[in-house]
C-alpha positions as CSV (number, residue, x, y, z in Angstrom):
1,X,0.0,0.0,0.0
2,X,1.3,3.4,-0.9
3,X,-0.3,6.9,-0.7
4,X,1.0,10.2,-2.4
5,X,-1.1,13.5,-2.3
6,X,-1.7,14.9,-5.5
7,X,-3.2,17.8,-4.6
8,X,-3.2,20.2,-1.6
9,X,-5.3,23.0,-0.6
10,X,-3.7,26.5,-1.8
11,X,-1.1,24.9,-4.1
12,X,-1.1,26.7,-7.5
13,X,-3.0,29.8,-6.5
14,X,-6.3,27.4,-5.5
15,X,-8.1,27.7,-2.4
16,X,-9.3,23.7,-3.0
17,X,-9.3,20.8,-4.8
18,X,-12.0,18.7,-4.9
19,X,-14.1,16.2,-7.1
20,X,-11.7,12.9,-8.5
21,X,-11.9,11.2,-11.6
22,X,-9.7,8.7,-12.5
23,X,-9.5,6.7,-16.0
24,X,-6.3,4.7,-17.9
25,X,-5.5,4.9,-21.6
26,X,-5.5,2.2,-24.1
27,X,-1.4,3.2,-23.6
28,X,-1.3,2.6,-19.7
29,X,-1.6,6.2,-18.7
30,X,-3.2,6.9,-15.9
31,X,-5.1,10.7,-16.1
32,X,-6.1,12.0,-12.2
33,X,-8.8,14.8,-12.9
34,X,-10.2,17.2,-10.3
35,X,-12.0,20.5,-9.9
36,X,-9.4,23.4,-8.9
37,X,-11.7,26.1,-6.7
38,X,-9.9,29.8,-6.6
39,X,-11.8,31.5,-4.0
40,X,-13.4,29.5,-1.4
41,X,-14.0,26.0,-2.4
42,X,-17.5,26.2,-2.8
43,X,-19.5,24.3,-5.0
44,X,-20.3,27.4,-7.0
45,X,-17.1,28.9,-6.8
46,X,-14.6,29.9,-10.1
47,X,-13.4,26.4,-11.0
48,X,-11.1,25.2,-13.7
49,X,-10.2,21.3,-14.3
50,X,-7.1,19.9,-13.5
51,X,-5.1,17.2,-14.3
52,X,-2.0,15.1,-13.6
53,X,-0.9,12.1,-15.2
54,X,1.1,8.8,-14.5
55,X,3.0,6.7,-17.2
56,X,4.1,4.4,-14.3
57,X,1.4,2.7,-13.3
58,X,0.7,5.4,-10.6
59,X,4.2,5.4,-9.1
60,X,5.0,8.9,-9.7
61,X,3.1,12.0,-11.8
62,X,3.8,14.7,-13.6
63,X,3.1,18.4,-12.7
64,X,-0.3,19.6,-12.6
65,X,-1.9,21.2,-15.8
66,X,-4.9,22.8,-16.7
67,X,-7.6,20.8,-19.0
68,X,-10.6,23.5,-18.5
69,X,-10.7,27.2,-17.5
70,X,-13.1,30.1,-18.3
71,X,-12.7,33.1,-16.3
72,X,-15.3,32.9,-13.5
73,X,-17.2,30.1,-14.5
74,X,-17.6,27.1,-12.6
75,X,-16.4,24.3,-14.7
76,X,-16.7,20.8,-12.8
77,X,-17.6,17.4,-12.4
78,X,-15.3,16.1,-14.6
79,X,-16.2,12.3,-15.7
80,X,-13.8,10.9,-18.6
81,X,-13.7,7.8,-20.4
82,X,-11.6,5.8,-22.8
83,X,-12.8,4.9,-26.2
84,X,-11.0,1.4,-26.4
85,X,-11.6,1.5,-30.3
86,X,-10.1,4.4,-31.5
87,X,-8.0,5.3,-28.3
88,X,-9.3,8.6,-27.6
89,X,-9.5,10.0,-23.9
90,X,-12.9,12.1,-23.4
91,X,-13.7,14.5,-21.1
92,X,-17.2,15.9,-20.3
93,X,-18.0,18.3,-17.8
94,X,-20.4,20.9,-16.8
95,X,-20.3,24.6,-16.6
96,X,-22.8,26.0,-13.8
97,X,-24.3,22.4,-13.9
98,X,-26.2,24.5,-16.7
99,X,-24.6,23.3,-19.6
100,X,-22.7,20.2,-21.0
101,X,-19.4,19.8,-23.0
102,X,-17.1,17.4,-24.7
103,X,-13.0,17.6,-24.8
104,X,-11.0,15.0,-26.0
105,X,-7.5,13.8,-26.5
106,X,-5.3,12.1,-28.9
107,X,-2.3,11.5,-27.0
108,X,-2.8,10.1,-23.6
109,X,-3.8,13.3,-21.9
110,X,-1.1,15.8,-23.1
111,X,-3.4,18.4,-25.3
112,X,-6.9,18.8,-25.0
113,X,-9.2,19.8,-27.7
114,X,-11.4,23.1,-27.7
115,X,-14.6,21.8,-25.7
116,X,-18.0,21.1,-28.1
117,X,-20.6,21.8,-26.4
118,X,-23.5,19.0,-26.5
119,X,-26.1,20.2,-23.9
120,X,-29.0,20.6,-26.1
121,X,-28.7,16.6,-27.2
122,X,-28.8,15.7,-23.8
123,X,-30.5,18.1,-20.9
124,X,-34.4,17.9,-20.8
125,X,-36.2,21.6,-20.2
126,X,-37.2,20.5,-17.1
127,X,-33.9,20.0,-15.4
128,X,-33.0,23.3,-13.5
129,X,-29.3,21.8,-13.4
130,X,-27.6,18.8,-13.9
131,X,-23.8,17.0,-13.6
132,X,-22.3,14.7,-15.5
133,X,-20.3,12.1,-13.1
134,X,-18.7,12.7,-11.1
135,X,-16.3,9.8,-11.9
136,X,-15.5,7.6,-14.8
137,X,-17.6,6.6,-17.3
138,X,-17.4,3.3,-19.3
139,X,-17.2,1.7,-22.8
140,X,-19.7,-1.2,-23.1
141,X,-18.7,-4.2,-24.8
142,X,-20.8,-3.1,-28.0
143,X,-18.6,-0.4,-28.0
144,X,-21.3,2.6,-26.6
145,X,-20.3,5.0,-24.1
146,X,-22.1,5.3,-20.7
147,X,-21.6,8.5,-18.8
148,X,-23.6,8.7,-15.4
149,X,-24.8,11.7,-14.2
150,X,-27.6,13.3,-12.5
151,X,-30.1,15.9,-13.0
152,X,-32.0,18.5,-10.5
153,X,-35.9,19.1,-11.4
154,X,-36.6,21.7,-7.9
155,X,-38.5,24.4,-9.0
156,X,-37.2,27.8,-9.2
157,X,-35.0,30.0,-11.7
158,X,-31.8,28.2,-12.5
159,X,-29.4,30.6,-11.2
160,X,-26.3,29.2,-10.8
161,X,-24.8,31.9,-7.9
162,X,-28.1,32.2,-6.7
163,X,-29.9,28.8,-6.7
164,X,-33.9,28.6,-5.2
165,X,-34.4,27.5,-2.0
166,X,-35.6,24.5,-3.1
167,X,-31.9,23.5,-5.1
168,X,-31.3,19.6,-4.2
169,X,-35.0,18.8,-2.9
170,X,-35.3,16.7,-6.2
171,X,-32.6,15.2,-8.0
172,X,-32.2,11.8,-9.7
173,X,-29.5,9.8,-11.7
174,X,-29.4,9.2,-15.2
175,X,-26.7,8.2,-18.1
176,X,-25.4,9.8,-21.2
177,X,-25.3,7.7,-24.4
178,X,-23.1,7.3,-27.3
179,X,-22.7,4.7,-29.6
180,X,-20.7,6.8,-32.1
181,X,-17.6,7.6,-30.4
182,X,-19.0,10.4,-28.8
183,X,-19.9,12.4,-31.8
184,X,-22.8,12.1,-30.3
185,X,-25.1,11.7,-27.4
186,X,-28.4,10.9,-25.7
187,X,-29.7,10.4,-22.3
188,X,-31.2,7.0,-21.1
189,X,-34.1,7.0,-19.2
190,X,-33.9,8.6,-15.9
191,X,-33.9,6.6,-13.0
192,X,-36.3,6.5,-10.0
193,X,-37.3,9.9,-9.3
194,X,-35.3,11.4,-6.2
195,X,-34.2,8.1,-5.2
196,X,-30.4,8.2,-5.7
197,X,-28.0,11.2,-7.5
198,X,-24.2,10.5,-8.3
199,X,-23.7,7.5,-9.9
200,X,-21.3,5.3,-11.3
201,X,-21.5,1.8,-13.2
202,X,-19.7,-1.2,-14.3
203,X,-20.9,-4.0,-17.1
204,X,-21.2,-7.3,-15.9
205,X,-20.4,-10.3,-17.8
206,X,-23.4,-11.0,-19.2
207,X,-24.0,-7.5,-20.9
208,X,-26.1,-6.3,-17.7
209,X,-25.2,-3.1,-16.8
210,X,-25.3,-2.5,-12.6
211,X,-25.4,1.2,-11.5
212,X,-24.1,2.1,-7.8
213,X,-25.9,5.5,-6.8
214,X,-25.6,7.8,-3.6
215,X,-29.2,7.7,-2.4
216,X,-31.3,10.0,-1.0
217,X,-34.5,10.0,1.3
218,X,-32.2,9.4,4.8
219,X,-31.5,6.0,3.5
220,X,-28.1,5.6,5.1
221,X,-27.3,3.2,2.3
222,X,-25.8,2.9,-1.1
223,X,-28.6,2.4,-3.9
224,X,-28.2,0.2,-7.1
225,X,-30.0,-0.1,-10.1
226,X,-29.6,-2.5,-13.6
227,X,-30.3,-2.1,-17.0
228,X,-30.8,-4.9,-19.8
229,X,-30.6,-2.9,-22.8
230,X,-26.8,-1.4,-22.4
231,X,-28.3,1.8,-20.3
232,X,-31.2,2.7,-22.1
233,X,-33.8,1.7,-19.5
234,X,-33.1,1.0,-15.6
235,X,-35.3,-1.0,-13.4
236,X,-36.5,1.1,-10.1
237,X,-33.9,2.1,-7.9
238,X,-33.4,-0.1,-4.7
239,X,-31.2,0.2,-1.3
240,X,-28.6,-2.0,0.0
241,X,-28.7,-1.9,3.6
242,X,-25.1,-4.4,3.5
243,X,-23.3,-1.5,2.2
244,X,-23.8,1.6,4.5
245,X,-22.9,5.1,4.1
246,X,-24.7,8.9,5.3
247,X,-24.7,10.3,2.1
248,X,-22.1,10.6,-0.3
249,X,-20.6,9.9,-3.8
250,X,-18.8,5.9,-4.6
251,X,-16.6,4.6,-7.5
252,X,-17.2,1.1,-8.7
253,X,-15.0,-0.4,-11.3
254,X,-14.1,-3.8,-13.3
255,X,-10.8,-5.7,-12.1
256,X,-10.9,-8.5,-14.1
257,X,-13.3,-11.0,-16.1
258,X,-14.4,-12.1,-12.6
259,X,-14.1,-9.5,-9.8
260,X,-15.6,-5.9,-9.3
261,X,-14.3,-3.2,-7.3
262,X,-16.7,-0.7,-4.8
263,X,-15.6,1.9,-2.9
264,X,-17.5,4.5,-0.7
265,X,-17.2,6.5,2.8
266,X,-18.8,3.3,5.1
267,X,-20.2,5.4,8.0
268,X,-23.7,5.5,8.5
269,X,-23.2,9.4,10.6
270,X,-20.1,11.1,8.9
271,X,-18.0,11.1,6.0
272,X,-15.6,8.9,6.7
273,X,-14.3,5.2,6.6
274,X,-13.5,5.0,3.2
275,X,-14.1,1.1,2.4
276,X,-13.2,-0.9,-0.8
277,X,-15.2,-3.6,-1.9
278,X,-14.5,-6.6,-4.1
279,X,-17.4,-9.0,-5.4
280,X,-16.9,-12.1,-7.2
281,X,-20.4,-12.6,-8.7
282,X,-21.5,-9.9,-10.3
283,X,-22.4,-7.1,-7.8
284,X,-25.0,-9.2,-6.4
285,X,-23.0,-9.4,-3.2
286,X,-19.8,-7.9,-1.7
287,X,-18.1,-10.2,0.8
288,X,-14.4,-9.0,0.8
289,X,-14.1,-5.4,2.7
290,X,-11.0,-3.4,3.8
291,X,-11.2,0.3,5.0
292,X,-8.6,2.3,2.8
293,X,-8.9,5.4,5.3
294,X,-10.7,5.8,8.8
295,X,-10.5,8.8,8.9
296,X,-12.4,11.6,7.2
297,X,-13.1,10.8,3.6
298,X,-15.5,11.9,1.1
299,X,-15.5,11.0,-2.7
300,X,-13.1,8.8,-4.3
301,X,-12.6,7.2,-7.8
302,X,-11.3,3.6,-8.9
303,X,-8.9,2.5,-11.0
304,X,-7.0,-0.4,-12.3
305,X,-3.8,-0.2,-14.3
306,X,-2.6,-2.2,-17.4
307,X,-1.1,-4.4,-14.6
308,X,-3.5,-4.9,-12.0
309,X,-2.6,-2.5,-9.5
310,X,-5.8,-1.0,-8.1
311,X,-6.0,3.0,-7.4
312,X,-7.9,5.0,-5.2
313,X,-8.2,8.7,-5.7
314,X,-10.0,10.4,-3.0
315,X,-10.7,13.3,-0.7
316,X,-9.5,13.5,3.0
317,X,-8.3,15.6,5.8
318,X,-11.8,17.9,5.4
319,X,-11.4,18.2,2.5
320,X,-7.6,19.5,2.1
321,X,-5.9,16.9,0.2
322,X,-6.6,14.5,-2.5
323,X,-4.8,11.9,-1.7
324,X,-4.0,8.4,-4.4
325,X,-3.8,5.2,-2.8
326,X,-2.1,2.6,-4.6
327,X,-2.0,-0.9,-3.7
328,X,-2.8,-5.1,-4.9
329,X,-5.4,-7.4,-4.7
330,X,-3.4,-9.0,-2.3
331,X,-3.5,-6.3,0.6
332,X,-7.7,-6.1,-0.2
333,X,-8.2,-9.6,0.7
334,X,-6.1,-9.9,3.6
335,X,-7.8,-9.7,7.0
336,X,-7.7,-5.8,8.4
């Protein structure tokens, strides 16, 4: 087990850092997103998108270096994915969690193209704001692109700075579709009304698609959700009362042809406990459990490299550091 901090509150003029997202290239390249906050680390505050990457398997990165920036606009939850067919690392993110874009790469994370937007092919009128991730998103085996995200439908005037009252009272999860590379995109279905928000999700072995979402309603536990038809439709969201948590966001992510890989802030009162879960059939349970940090801990993102090492890219220390763990299969299965 080893743990470096990537990123440290008021480090390159930035009051915070918050909001991982981790994803490796066809090439073995591991790219460590985030949101850089100027001011005051607010969720409306000026953001830009960050990144540093790895071409050792996570031993060591490179300096930080800026993927998204426009002036005083909040540009966040960044959610990228790797188009195993033609080798391309995408980006989308939000600005204001008003509107969506696209940014991609051709050579493992070192330029970034000018960002397309594509909010009018996927946000309903309806939503007052919505986020894609945050987190990874995933290339089905037919070779479509699933982005999770979620969508806010409170009433009010979608004022970004100056949100309604009601901001958060009704949100629910959802998934961004593409089954041309990402020239262009859809949204699924959306899933059970104000029953989960942030989301991520993994394919299972037989094509089913399993959705992990933070819930809502006081559940104090994670929610989960499948699809049938590669993310078009979900059946209703449900709650797992074997993995706990208060409220928060969780990574899940393939291993190998057998295993998956959960991880989420296991304490039913606070933020903390982060806990990583391995399952050997197919999400339906999750037997093996190690906690990765006791202490506080908030969102995190999943990883595996080109050579099985498993990465864990999360916030601690309220919310000062964003701290990678790296570490085998072998220290997740041994007894705590």
């Amino acid at each position: 087990m080893n743990k470096q901090t990537l990123f440290l509150a008021g480090e390159g003029g930035y009051f915070r850092y918050r909001i991982p997202a981790l994803t490796v290239t066809t090439q073995g390249t591991v790219l460590a997103f985030c949101e850089a906050r100027r001011h005051n680390g607010h969720d409306e505050d000026e953001i830009d998108i960050v990144l540093r990457r790895s071409v050792d398997e996570g031993q060591s990165w490179g300096a930080p270096q800026i993927v998204v920036s426009d002036g005083s606009r909040t540009c966040g939850n960044p959610c990228p994915v790797v188009d195993r067919v033609t080798g391309a690392a995408l980006l989308l993110f939000c600005k204001d969690n008003q509107e969506v874009f696209l940014t991609r790469s051709e050579d493992d994370g070192q330029h970034w193209s000018t960002p397309v937007e594509i909010t009018d092919a996927v946000k309903e009128r309806t939503w007052s704001y919505l986020g894609t991730g945050p987190g990874h998103g995933i290339q089905l085996q037919s070779g479509r692109l699933l982005i999770p995200a979620w969508v806010d439908e409170s009433p009010g005037p979608a004022t970004w700075r100056n949100p309604p009252a009601t901001w958060g009272k009704v949100q629910s999860s959802i998934a961004f579709l593409s089954d041309d590379h990402g020239q262009s995109w859809r949204p699924s279905a959306k899933l059970t009304t104000d029953a989960s928000d942030e989301c991520e999700a993994v394919e299972c072995s037989d094509g089913v698609v399993y959705m992990n979402l933070r819930s809502r309603q006081g559940r104090r536990c994670r929610a989960v959700a499948w699809s049938h038809d590669g993310g078009e439709q979900w059946s209703a969201v449900e709650y797992d009362p074997t993995l706990p948590e208060l409220s928060c966001q969780g990574s899940i992510v393939r291993y190998d042809a057998g295993r998956v890989l959960l991880a989420h802030p296991s304490h039913r009162e606070q933020r903390s406990h982060l806990t990583v879960r391995l399952s050997d059939d197919e999400c339906r349970t999750w037997p093996v459990a190690r906690i990765l940090e006791p202490a506080f801990a908030a969102y995190s993102d999943l990883a595996v490299t080109a050579k099985g090492h498993i990465l864990c890219f999360y916030e601690t220390a309220d919310y000062q550091q964003l701290v990678m763990a790296r570490f085998d299969l072998t220290w997740l299965v041994q007894q705590a």
